[in-house]
C-alpha positions in Angstrom: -25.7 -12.1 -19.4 -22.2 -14.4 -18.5 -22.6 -17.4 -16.2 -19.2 -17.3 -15.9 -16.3 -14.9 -15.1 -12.3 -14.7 -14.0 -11.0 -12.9 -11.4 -7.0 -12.1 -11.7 -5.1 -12.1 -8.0 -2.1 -12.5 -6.9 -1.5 -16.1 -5.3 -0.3 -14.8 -1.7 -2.7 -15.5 1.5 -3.8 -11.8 1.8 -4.5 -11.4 -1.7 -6.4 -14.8 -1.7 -8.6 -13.2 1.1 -9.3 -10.0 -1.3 -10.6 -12.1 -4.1 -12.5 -14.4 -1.8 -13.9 -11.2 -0.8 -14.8 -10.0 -4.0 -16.3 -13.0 -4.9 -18.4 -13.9 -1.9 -20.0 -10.3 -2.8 -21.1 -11.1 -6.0 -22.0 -14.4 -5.6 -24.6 -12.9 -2.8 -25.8 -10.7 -5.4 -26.0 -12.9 -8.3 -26.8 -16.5 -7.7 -26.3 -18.8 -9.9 -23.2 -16.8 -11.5 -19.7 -19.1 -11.3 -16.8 -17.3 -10.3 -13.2 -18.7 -10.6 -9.7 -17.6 -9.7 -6.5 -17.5 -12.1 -3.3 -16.9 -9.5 -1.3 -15.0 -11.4 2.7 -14.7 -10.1 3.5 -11.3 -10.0 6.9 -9.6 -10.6 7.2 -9.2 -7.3 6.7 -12.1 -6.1 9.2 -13.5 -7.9 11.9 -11.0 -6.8 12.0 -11.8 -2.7 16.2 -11.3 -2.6 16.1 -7.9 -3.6 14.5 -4.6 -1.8 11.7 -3.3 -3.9 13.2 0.3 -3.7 16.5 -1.3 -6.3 14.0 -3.5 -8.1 12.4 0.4 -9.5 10.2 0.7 -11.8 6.0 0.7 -11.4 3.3 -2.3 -11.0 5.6 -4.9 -9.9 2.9 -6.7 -8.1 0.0 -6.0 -10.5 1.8 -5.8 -14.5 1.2 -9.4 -15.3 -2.4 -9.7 -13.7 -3.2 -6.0 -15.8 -1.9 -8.0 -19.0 -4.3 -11.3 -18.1 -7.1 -8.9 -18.3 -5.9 -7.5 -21.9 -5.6 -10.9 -23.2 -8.6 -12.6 -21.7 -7.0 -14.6 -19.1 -9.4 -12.6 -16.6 -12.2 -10.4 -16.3 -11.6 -8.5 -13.3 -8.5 -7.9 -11.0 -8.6 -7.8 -7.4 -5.9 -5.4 -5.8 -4.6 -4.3 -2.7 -4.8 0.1 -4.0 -1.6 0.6 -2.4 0.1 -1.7 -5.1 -1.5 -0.2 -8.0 0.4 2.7 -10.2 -1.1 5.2 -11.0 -1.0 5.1 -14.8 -3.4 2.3 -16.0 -3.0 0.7 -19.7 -4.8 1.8 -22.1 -8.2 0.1 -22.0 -8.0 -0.6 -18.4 -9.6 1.2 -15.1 -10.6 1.5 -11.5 -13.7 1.1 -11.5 -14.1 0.4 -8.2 -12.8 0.7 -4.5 -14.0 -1.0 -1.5 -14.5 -0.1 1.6 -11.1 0.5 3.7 -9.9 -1.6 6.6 -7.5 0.2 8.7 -5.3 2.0 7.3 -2.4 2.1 10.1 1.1 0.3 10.4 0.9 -2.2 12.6 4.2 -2.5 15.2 4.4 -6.1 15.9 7.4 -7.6 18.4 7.0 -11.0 20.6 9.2 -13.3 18.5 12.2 -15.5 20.1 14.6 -12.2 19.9 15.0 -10.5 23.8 12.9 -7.4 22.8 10.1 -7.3 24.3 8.8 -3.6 24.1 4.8 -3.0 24.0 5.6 0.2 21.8 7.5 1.7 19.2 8.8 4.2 21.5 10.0 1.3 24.2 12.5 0.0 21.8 16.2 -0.4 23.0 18.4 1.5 20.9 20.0 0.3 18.5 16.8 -2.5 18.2 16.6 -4.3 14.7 13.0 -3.3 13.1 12.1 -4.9 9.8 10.1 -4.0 6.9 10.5 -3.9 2.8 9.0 -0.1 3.1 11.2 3.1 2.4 8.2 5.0 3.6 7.6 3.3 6.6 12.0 3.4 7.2 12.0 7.5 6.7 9.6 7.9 9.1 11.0 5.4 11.9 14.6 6.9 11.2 13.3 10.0 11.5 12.0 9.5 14.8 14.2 7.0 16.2 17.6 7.6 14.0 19.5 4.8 16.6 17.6 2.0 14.9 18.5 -0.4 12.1 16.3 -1.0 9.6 16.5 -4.8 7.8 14.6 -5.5 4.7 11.9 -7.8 5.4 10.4 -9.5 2.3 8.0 -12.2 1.5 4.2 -13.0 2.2 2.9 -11.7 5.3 2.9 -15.0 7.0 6.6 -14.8 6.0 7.3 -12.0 7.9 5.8 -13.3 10.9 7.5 -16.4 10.9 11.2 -14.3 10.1 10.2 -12.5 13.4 9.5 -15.6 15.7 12.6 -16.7 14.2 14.2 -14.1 16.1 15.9 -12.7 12.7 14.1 -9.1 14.1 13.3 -6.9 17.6 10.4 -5.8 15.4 8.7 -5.8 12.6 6.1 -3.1 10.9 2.8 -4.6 8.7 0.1 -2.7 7.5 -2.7 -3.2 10.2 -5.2 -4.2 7.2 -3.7 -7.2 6.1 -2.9 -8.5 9.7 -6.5 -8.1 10.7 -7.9 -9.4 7.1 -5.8 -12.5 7.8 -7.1 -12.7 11.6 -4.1 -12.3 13.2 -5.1 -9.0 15.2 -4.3 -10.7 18.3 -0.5 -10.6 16.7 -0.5 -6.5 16.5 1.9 -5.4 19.5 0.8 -1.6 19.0 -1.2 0.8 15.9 1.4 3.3 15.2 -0.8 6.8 15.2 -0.4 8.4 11.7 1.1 11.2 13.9 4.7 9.0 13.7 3.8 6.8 10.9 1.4 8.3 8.0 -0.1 5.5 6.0 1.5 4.5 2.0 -1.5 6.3 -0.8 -4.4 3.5 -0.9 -3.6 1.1 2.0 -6.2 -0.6 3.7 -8.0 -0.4 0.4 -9.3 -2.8 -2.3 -9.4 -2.2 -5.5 -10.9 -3.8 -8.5 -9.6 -3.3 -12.1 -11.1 -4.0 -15.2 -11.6 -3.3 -18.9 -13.3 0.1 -20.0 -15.3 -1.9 -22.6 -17.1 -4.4 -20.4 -20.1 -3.0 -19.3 -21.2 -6.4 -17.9 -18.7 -6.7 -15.6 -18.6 -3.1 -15.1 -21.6 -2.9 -13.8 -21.6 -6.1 -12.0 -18.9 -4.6 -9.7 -20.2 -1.2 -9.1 -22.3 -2.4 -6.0 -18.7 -3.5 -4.1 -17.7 0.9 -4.7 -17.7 2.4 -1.3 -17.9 6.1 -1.9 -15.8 7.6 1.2 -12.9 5.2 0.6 -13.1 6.2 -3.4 -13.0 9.7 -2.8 -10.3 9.7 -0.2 -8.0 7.1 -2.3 -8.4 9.1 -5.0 -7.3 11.8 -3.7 -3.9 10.5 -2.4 -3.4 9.2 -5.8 -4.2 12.6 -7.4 -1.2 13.3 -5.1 1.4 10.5 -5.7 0.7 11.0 -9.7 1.4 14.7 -9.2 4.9 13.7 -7.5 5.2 11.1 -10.3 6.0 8.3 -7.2 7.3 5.1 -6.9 8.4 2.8 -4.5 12.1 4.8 -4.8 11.2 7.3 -2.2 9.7 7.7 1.2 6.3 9.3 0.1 2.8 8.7 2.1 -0.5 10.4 2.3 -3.6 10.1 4.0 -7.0 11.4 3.0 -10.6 11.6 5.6 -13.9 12.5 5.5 -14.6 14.7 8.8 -18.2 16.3 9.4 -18.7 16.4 5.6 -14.9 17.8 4.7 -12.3 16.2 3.9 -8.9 16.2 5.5 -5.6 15.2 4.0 -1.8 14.7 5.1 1.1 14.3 2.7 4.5 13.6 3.2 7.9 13.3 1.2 10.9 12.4 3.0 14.4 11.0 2.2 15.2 7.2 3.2 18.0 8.2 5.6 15.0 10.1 7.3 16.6 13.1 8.0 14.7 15.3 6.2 11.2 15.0 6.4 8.2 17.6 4.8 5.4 17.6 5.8 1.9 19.7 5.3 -2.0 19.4 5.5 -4.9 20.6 3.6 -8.3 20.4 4.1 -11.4 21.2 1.4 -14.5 19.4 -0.1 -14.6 16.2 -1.0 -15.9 17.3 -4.6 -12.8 18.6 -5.5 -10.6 15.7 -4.0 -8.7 15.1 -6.7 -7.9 18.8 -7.2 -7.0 18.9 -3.3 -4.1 16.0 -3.5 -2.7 18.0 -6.7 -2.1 21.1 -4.4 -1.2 19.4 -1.6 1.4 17.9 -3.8 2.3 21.4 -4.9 2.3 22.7 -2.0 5.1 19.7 -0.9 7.1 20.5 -3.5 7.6 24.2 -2.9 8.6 23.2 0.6 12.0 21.2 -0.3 9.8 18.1 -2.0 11.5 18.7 -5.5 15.0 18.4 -3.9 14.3 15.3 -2.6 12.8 13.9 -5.8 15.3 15.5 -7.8 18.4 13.5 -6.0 16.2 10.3 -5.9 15.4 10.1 -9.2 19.2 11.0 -10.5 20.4 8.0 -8.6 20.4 4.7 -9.2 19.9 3.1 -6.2 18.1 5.4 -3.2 19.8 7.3 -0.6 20.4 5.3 2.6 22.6 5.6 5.3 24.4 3.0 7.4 21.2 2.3 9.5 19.2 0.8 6.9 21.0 -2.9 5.6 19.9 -4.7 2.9 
């Protein structure tokens, strides 16, 4: 028995929240157990001048916190699942994922700039729409090809403040962090997933830690919340299958419904002109299995092409809506 454990996190507001989380939970289930934080700055976080999409590469926002828990430097890690990669180091897992807020992009306008829309679909043409997402840019484009896209960086509070600014018509948050945060009130309209299908793991927390701990393994298990496991899973089954990264537009979105569970998948380029899309539903004991063939199934419909000319490039295809 410890009377005394790390938790890794990143140093932004949102993540602060997480780990408060996290740790408010197992202090109410251990007292007496001391619990501290080591912020840990991120590759990501250090990089705010460049789009993530040129930056490549995997874990830019969880490699240094994975290597505090190798060396000691922290016991757990607290992550936001859509940030994580999908290949672990050796010695490290997931051991557990907590329950999911909601998993939606958040449209959010009101700032100094004339645009006032209530809706995605009231914005002027040619209306300036932030975010740091390639996902979340193919599927706007796609919809609405008359808008510019302008990277939007930084901490969440960040990107609100770049809005009232006016530097934007619009920006487009994940609904989770905006509501983990309080700032619900701030949420201008829930894009359905219909328009906008969510990034694999968002709205999800997820805890990391080492394979050989079985203290703090099974001090965490408690925090596991088996619908949001099974579903996040799955969409990582998926992304892992499409071998993923933040270089291309790809999003999924796993449910349980009466007992079955219900997944959408998506690959699209970043211009947003082509777009594929498809569904498949099965039993949640095979999720896994169900994102690898829905992956598949992506693939044989024009997927691969997309991936091919992604991952021959350099830098991603855009076109001359999306600045930088």
């Amino acid at each position: 028995m410890r009377n005394r454990i790390v938790i890794g996190t990143r140093g932004s507001k949102l993540a602060l929240w997480q780990a408060e989380w996290v740790r408010a939970e197992l202090e109410k289930r251990n007292p007496g157990l001391a619990i501290e934080l080591n912020e840990i700055k991120t590759t990501g976080d250090r990089i705010l001048d460049v789009p993530l999409a040129k930056v490549g590469g995997k874990g830019l926002f969880v490699k240094e916190i994975e290597e505090a828990l190798l060396n000691g430097g922290a016991d757990l890690a607290v992550h936001s699942m859509k940030d994580v990669p999908t290949d672990l180091p050796e010695g490290l897992h997931l051991a557990v994922i907590c329950e999911r807020e909601d998993p939606r992009d958040a449209f959010i306008t009101g700032g100094n700039g004339a645009v006032t829309a209530k809706t995605f679909a009231g914005l002027p043409q040619g209306a300036v729409v932030g975010t740091s997402s390639l996902r979340r840019a193919c599927q706007l484009l796609h919809v609405r090809p008359d808008l510019r896209i302008a990277q939007l960086r930084g901490n969440l509070d960040t990107r609100l403040r770049k809005l009232d600014e006016g530097q934007f018509d619009a920006i487009i948050l994940a609904a989770a962090g905006v509501k983990r945060l309080g700032w619900a009130q701030r949420i201008t309209e829930t894009i359905p997933p219909e328009v906008s299908l969510p990034a694999i793991g968002q709205g999800a927390v997820g805890i990391e830690c080492r394979k050989d701990d079985p203290f703090i393994n099974a001090l965490i298990s408690p925090l596991d919340h088996p619908v949001t496991s099974v579903c996040v899973r799955a969409e990582r089954a998926l992304l892992k299958r499409l071998e993923g990264g933040c270089q291309v537009p790809i999003a999924a979105h796993a449910r349980l419904v009466d007992g079955r569970m219900v997944m959408e998948g998506l690959v699209g380029s970043a211009a947003g002109d082509r777009v594929i899309r498809d569904r498949i539903e099965g039993s949640p004991s095979e999720a896994e299995a169900l994102g690898i063939r829905l992956a598949e199934t992506l693939l044989a419909r024009g997927a691969k092409e997309i991936l091919d000319e992604v991952y021959a490039s350099d830098v991603p295809p855009v076109n001359g809506n999306i600045s930088s």
